[in-house]
Residue, then its C-alpha position, 0 to 999 in steps of 0.5 A: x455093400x455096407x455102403x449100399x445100405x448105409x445109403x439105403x437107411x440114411x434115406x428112409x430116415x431123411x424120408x421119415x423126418x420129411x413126412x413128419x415135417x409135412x404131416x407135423x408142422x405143415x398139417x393144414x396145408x397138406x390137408x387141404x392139398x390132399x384133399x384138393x388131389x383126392x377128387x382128380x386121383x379117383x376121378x383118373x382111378x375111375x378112367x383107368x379102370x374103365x378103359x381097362x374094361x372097354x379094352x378087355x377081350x371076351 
């Protein structure tokens, strides 16, 4: 068990200094990454949902 969440927090960690290192050190590239991504994500955000709705029964 102590083993489970010794691994558990040494990942968040690991997961947390990567994050600051993307946001920190490569901040313009993530931005325009980001923001490269951010039309397709809504665009297939959209066609979820109007699927969901064209399949939805009455």
């Amino acid at each position: 068990m102590a083993k489970k969440i010794v691994l558990l927090v040494l990942g968040l960690l690991v997961m947390a200094l990567g994050f600051y290192g993307l946001i920190v050190l490569w901040w313009p590239q993530f931005a325009g990454v980001f923001l490269g991504l951010l039309g397709p994500a809504i665009f297939l955000v959209g066609l979820i949902i109007f699927f969901i709705g064209w399949s939805a029964e009455e």
